[in-house]
C-alpha positions in Angstrom: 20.6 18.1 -3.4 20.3 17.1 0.5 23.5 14.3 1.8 24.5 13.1 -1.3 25.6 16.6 -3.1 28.9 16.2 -1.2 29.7 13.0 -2.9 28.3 13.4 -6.5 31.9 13.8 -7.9 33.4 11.4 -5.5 33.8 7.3 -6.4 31.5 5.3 -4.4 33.3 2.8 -1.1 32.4 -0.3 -0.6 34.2 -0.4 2.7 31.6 1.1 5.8 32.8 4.3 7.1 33.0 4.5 10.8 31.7 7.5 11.8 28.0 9.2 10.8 28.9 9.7 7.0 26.9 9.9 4.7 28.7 8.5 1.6 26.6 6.5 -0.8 27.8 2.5 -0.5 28.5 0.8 -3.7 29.5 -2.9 -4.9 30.4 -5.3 -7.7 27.0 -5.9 -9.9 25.6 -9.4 -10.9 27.4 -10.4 -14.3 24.1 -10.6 -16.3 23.3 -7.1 -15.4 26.8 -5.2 -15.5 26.2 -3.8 -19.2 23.5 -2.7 -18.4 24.4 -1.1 -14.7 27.5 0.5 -17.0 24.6 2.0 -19.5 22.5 3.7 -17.0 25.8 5.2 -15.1 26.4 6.9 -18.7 23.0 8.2 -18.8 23.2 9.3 -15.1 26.3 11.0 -16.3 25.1 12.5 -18.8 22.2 13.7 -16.9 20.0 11.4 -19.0 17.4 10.4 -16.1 14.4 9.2 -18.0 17.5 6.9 -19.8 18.8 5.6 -16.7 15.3 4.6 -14.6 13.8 3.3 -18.4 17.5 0.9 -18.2 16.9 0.3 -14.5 13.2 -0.9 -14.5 14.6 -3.6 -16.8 16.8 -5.0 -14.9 14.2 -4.8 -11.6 12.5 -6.9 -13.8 15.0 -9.2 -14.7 16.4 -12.7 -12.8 19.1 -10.5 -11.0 16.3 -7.8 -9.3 16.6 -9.7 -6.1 20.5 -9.9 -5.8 22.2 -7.3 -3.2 24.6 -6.4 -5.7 22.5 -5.0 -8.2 20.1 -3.3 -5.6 23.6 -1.6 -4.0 24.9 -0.5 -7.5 21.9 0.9 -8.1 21.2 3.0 -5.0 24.8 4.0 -4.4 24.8 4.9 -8.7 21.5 7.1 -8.1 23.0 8.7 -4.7 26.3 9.5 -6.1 24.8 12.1 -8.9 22.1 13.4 -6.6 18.4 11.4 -7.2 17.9 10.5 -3.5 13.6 10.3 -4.2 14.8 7.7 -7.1 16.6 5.6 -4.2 13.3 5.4 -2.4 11.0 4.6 -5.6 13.4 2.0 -6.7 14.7 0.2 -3.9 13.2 0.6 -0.8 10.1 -2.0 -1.6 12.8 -4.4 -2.4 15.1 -4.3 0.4 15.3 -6.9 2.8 18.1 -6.6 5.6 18.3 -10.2 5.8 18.6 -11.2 2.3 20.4 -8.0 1.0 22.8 -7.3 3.9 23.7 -3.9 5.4 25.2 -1.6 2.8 21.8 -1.0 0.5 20.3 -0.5 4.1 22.9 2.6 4.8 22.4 3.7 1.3 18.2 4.0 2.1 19.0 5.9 5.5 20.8 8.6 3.2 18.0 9.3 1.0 15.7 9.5 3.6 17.9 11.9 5.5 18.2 14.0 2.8 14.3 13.6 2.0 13.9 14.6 5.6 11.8 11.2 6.4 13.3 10.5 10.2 10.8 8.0 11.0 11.7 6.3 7.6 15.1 6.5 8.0 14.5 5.8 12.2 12.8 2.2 11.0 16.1 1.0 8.6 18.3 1.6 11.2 16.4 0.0 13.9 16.3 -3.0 10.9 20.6 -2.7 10.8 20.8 -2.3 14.7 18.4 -5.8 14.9 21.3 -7.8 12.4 23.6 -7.3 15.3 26.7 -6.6 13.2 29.3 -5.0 15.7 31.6 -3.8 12.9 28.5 -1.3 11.9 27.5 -0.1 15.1 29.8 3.0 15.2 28.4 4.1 11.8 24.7 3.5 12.7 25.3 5.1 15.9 26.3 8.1 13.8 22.9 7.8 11.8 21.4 7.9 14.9 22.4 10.9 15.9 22.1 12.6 12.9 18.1 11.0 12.9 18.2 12.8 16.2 19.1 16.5 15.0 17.0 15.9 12.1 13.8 15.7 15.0 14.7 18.1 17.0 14.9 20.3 13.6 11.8 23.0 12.7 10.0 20.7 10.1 8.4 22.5 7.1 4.3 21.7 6.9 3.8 18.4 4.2 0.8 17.8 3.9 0.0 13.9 3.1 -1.4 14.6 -0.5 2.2 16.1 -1.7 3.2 19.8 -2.4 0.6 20.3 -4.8 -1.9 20.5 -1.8 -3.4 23.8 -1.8 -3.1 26.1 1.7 -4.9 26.4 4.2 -8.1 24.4 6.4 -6.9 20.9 5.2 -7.6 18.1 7.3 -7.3 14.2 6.7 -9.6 12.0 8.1 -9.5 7.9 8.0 -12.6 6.1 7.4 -12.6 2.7 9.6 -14.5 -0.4 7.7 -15.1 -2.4 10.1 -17.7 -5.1 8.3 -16.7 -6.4 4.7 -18.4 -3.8 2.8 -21.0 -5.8 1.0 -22.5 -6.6 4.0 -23.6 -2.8 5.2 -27.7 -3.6 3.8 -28.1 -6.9 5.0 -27.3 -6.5 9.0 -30.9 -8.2 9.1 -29.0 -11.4 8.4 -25.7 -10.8 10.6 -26.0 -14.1 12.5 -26.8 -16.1 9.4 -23.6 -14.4 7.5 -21.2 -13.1 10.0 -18.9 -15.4 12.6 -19.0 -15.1 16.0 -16.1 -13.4 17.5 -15.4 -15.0 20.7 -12.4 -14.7 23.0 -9.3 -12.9 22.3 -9.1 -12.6 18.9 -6.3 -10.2 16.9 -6.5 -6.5 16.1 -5.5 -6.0 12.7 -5.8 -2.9 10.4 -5.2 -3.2 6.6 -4.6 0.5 5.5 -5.2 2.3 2.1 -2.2 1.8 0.3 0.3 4.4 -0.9 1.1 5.2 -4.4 4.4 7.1 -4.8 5.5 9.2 -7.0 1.3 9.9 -8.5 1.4 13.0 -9.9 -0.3 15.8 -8.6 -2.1 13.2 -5.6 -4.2 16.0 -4.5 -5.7 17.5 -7.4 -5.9 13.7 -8.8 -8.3 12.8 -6.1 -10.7 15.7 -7.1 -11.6 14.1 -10.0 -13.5 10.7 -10.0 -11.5 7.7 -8.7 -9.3 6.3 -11.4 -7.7 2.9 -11.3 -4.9 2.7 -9.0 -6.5 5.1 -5.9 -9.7 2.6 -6.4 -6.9 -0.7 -6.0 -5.5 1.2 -3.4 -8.6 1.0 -1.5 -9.8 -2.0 -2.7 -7.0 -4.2 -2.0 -7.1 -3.7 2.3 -10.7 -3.9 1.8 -10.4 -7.4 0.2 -7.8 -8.1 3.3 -9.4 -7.3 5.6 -12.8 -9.3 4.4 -10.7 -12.2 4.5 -9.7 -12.1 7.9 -13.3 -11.4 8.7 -13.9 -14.9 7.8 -11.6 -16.0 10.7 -11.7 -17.2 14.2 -8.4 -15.6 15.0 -8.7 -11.8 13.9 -10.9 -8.9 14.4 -10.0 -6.5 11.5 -10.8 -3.3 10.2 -10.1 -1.6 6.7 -8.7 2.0 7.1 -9.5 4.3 4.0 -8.8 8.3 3.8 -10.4 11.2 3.1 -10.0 14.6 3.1 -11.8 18.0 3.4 -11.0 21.9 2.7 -14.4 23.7 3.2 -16.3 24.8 1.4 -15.4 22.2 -1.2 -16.5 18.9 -0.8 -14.9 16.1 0.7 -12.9 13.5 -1.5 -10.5 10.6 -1.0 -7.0 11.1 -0.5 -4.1 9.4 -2.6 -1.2 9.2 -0.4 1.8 9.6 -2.4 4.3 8.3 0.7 4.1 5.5 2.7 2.3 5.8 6.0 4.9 7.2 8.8 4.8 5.9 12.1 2.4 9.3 13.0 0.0 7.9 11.0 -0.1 4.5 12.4 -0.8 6.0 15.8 -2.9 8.1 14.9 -4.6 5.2 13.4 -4.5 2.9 16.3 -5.0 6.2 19.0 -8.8 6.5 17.0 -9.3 2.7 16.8 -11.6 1.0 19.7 -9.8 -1.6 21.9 -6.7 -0.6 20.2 -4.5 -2.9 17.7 -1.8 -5.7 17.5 -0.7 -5.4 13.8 -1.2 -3.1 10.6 -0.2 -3.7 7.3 0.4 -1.1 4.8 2.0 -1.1 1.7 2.5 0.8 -1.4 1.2 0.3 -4.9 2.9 1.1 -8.9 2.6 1.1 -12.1 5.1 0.9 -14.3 4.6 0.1 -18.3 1.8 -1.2 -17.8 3.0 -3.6 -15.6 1.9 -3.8 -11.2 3.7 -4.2 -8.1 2.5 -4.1 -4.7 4.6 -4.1 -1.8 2.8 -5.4 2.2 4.1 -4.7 5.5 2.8 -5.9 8.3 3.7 -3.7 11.1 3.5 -5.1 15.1 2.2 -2.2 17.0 4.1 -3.2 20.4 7.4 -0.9 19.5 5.7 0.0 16.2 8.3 -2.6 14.5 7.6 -3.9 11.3 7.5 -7.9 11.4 7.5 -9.1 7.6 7.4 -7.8 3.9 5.8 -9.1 0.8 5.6 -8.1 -2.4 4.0 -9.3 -6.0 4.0 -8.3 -9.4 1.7 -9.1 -12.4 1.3 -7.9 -15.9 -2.4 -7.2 -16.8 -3.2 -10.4 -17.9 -1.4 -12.6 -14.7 -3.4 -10.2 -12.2 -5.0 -13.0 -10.6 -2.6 -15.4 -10.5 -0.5 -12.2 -8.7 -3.4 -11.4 -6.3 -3.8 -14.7 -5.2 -0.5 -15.3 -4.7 0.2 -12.2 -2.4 -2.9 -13.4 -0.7 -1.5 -16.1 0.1 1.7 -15.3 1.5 -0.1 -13.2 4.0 -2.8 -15.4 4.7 0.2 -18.4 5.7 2.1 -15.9 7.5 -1.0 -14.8 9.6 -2.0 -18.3 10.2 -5.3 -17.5 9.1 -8.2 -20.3 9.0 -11.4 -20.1 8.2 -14.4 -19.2 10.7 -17.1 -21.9 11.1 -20.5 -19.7 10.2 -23.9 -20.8 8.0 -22.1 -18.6 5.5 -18.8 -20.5 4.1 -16.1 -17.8 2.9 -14.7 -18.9 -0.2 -11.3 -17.0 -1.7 -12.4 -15.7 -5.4 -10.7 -17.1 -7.8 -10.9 -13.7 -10.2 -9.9 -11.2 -7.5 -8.7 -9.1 -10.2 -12.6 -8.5 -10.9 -13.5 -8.5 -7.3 -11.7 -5.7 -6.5 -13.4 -3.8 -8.7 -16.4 -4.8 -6.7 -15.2 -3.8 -3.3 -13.7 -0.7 -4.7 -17.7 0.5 -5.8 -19.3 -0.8 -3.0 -16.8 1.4 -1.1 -18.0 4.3 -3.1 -21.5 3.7 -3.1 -21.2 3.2 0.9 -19.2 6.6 1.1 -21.6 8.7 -0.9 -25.0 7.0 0.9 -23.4 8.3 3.8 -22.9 11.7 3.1 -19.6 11.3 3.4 -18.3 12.0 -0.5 -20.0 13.7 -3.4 -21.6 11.7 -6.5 -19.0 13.3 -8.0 -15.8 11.0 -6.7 -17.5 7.9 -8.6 -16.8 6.6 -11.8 -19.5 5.7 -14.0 -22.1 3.7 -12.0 -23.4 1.4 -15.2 -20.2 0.1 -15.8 -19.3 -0.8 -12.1 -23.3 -2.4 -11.7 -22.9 -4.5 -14.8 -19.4 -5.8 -13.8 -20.7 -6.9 -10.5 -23.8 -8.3 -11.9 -21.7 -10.3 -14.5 -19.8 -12.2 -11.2 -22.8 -12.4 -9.2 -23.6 -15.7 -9.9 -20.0 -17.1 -8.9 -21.1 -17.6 -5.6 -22.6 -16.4 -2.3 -20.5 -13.3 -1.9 -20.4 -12.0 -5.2 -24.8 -11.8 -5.2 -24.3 -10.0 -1.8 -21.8 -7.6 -3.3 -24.5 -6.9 -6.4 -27.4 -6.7 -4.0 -26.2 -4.1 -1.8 -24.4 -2.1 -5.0 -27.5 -2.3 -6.8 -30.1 -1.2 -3.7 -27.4 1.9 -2.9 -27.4 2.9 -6.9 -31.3 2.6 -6.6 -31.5 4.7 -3.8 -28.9 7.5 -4.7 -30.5 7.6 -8.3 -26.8 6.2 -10.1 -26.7 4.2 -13.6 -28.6 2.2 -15.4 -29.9 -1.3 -13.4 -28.8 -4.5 -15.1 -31.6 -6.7 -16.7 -31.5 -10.5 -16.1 -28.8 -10.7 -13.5 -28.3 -14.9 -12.2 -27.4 -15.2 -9.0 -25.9 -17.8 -6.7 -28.5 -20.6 -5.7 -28.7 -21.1 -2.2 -31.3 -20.2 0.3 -28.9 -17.3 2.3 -29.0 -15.1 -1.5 -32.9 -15.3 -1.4 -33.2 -14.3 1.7 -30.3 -11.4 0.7 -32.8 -10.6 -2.1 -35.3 -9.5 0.3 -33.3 -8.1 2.9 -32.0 -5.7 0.4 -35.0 -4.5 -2.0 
């Protein structure tokens, strides 16, 4: 299976080779997590996968997760008996060069070499060249070239939805928000709700985030949106409304779709990251170009979330900074809030002076929801999906009228849901729904009957 076949009967180094080898690296684990390392090496040996990842996703979510130990046993465990895609599920949204060091690093350029991923595997080394370790440079020089004959290689078609895509008159198309999407109804009030953007501000994207590993992505997205290819929309859309809401930024929310004719068009669920190809093609279709992208990559695992942020400088297409968050079901907020906040500080963003004030929600867990059907709504007004890619309409009109009165924002959201479901004919209107009290929602009220 791809690099690591060679090696499968072989012990592991810990010592870096110094030539273009492609050797899974392995080290001592963290005490607290040996017995169980040792337990999912049997299961791997006895060709017990389910075992091993079920013993693995334990310890990820354990106080050792974040040592470079554990992440190096692990990958170099997984690499040695063949389950290079398991590498990239498990550790590459964890990895940080700086924190982690090197080996995991060389352990991730494997599996992506054997994956076939060169821009992948093209980013982590450009990560090890940038830690300026001269003891490493032979080896990654030998990665290098082996990246290099990888390129120059016939590649076999993959299409973005996975190899369940059926042949044939595919293409992929990317939506660009470039409003928050409650606001697409109410342009009457634009200069009573929207900031001025004056100056050189900063070109950001947010894209639709990835979920790897979803079964059968392309025939999933057929079917009405379910919960995680909604979040994955959702969440850049939140993003990028935020840094609407600031003097610095000019952003845009980046969403896919796809079409085969003569069926109708639906969204895409991309099941890998987004490749450097993708972010050019992204900022090639974007006016006035970018400065930064973040994408990321979404899971669910036991019932439990993670969601992993880069944030990607389009000068050398060099990725600046991860982040990453996890939350059970009931610490969603508290999870959303905090990963909004890590990005927010990092971006430096502050607040835009407007006659609308932006306020954070505090339940973004619910919001999303919101921006995820307003999305919908948008998308089928426009001709651009069918009725059929949205969920029940009653269900996502009373959850937005049950927030509406928590404040400016939330009654816009409801107003423009509710005047799209009105006009397209979908569920069943909400009676009695309070909004905010101000005098910019009455004057929404009208603007959007």
């Amino acid at each position: 299976m791809g690099f690591f076949d060679r090696f499968s009967k072989q012990k592991p180094e810990s010592t870096p080779h110094t030539n273009g080898s492609t050797e899974p690296v392995a080290a001592p684990a963290a005490k607290g997590a040996k017995p169980l390392l040792v337990a999912a090496r049997e299961k791997l040996e006895a060709r017990d996968l389910p075992g091993a990842m079920a013993i693995y996703e334990e310890i990820l979510k354990g106080a050792t997760a974040d040592r470079a130990d554990v992440l190096v046993a692990i990958s170099g465990d997984l690499g040695t008996h063949g389950h290079v895609a398991e590498i990239i599920e498990l550790v590459a949204p964890r990895y940080d060069a700086e924190r982690h060091g090197p080996a995991i690093g060389l352990n991730l350029i494997q599996a992506y070499l054997a994956v076939h991923n060169a821009d992948a595997a093209q980013h982590v080394l450009d990560i090890l060249f940038g830690l300026g370790r001269p003891e490493l440079e032979e080896r990654l020089h030998g990665f290098s070239n082996a990246i290099a004959e990888l390129l120059l290689a016939p590649a076999p078609s993959s299409p973005v939805g996975g190899g369940d895509a059926p042949a044939g008159g595919m293409k992929i198309g990317l939506v660009t928000i470039t409003k928050p999407i409650w606001f697409y109804g109410l342009e009457a009030l634009a200069t009573q709700i929207l900031p001025p953007k004056d100056g050189r501000t900063r070109r950001i994207a947010f894209a639709q985030l990835a979920l790897p590993g979803f079964p059968k992505a392309v025939e999933a997205a057929r079917q009405p949106e379910e919960e995680l290819g909604r979040l994955s929309r959702a969440l850049p859309l939140w993003l990028a409304e935020t840094f609407y809401f600031s003097a610095l930024y000019t952003p845009i929310a980046a969403v896919g779709t796809m079409s085969q004719p003569p069926a109708d068009n639906q969204y895409v669920i991309f099941d890998q990251e987004w490749r450097t190809e993708h972010l050019r093609q992204l900022v090639d279709t974007t006016e006035g170009g970018l400065d930064y992208i973040v994408t990321g990559a979404l899971r669910m695992t036991g019932g439990d979330y993670e969601v992993l942020l880069r944030i990607w400088e389009v000068k050398g297409f060099r990725e600046r900074k991860t982040f990453s968050v996890r939350w059970t079901p009931a610490s969603a907020d508290t999870g959303l809030l905090e990963l909004h906040g890590q990005l927010r500080t990092y971006l430096e963003w502050s607040p835009a002076s407007a006659a609308f004030a932006y306020i954070i929600p505090t339940k973004p867990r619910v919001w999303l929801e919101t921006l995820g059907a307003s999305l919908g709504f948008f998308l089928v007004d426009k001709g651009v999906l069918p009725p059929a890619q949205l969920p029940p309409a009653t269900l996502d009109l009373q959850r937005a009228a049950d927030a509406a009165a928590g404040g400016e924002a939330a009654s816009f959201a409801f107003l423009t849901l509710r005047q799209r479901a009105a006009r397209l004919g979908l569920g069943e209107m909400p009676a009695g729904v309070k909004l905010a009290r101000s005098t910019l929602v009455t004057q929404a009220e009208q603007a959007a009957r």
